[in-house]
N, C-alpha and C positions, 0 to 999 in steps of 0.2 A: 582322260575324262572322268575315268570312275576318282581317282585322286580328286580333282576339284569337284565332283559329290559328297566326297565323305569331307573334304574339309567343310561345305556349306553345311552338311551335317553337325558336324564338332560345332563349327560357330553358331548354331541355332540352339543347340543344346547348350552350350556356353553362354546363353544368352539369357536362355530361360533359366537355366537353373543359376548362375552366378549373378548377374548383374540387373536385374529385374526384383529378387528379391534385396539386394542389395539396396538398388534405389528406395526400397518402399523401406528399407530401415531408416537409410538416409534423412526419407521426408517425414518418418515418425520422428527422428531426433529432432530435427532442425520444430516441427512444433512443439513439440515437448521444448526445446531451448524456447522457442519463443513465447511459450505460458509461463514459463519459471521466470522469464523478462520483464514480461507482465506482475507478476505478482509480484517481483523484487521492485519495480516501477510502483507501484500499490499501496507496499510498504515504505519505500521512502516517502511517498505523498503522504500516511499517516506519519510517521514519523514528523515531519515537516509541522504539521497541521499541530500535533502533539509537544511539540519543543516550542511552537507559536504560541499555545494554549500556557503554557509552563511558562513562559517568558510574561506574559499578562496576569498571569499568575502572581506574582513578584511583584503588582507593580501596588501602588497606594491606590489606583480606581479601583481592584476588582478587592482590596481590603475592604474598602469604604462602602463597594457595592453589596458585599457578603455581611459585613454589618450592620448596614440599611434593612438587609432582607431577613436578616436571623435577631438584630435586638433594635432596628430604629435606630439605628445611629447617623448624623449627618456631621459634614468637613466644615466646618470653621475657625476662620482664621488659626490654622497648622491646631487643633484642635477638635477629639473627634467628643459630641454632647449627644449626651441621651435624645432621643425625640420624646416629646410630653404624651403621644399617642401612645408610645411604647411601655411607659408608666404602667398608665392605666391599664392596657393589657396583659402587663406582669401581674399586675394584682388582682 
């Protein structure tokens, strides 16, 4: 009888002291893993967004839109012409 006291003993102590603080590392890593998931998920979304931005980038609309908006320029026929507003504004 006293044996199977002290081992309920040992296994209570072995419980709180080993595997209790153990768990609670456990569940700090696993969120810790799961916000570093997050932000790695975060960063490919900009990335994504970024390399989409880059690719429009490149193309002949956001040329033509950038110099519409910086000197008046408009697309015609495979030709980019002053706009006559922009003229006058220059001067």
């Amino acid at each position: 009888m006293i044996h199977f006291v002290l081992v309920l003993i040992a296994c209570v102590i072995i419980l709180f002291v080993v595997l209790i603080p153990q768990r609670l590392r456990i569940r700090s890593a696993r969120d810790e893993y799961n916000a570093r998931v997050e932000e790695l998920n975060q960063t490919k979304r900009t990335y994504a967004q970024e390399r989409e931005n880059l690719q429009f980038m490149r193309t002949d609309a956001y040329k033509i839109q950038q110099g519409m908006i910086k000197y008046g320029w408009h697309y015609q026929e495979d030709k980019i012409i002053l706009d006559e507003s922009a003229a006058s504004v220059a001067e």
